[in-house]
C-alpha positions in Angstrom: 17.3 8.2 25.5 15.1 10.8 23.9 11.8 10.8 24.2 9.6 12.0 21.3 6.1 13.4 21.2 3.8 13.8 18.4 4.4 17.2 16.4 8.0 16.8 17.4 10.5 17.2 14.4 12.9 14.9 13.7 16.1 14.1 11.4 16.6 10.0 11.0 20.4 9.9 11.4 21.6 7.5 8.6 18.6 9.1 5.8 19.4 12.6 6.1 18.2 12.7 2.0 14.9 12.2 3.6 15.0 15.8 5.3 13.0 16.6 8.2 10.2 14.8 9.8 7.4 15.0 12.0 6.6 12.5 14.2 2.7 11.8 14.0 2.6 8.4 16.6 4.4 7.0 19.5 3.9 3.7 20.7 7.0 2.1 22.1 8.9 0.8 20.8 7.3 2.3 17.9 7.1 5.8 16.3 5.1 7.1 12.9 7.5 9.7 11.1 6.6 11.6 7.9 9.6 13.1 5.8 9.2 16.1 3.7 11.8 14.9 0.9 9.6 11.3 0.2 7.0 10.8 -2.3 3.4 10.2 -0.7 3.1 6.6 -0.6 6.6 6.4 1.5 6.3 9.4 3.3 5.3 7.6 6.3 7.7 5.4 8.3 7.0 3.2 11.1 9.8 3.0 12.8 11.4 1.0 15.7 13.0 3.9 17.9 16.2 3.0 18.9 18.6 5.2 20.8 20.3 7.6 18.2 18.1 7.3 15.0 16.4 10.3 15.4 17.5 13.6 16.0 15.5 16.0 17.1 15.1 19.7 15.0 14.5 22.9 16.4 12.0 23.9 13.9 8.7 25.2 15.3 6.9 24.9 11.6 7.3 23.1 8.3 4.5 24.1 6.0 5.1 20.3 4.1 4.7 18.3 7.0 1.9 20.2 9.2 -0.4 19.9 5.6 -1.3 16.0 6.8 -3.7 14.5 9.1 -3.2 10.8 10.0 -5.3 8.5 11.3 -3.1 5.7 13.5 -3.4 2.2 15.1 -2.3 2.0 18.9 0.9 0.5 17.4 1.8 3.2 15.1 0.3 2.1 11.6 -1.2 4.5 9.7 -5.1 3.7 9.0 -5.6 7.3 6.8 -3.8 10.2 5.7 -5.5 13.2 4.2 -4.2 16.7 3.2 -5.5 19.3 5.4 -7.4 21.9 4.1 -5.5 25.3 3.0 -7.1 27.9 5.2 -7.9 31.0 3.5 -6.5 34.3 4.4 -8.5 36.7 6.0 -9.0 39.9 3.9 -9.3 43.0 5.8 -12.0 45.2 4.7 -11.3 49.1 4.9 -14.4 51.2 6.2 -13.6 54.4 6.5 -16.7 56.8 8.1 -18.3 59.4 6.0 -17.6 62.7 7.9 -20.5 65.4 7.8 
């Protein structure tokens, strides 16, 4: 059986129209799963893991899915979710030294 951890990414088997997810609890036998391709108030699934349901995805980022914090319960239930804040690009400032 696969074990998951949290920031792992994940495809549930029989809802691939849900797209990738990232797993944000683990509990056994429980496991908190956002999917990119679900509105807001569904993204979040608690699920019972069971051998096969998840998949697990190469993917290193998803810019969707690492935009959410998420506050849990020790059984995977989310408490709060909030959107991260967009962090701004740095600007790189040109000096260039006056030559005499």
């Amino acid at each position: 059986m696969v074990q998951f951890r949290v920031g792992s990414y994940v495809t549930h088997s029989n809802k691939p129209e849900w797209g990738m997810g990232k797993v944000f609890c683990v509990s056994a036998p429980y496991v908190l799963v956002a999917f990119e391709h679900l509105p807001p108030p569904d993204q979040f699934k608690r699920l019972v893991s069971l051998p096969g349901m998840l998949t697990p995805v190469a993917a290193k980022v998803n810019p969707v899915l690492d935009a959410w914090k998420l506050e849990s319960t020790h059984d995977c239930r989310a408490i709060s979710v909030v959107e991260k804040p967009k962090r701004k690009k740095k600007v790189a400032v040109a000096t260039t030294a006056a030559t005499t």
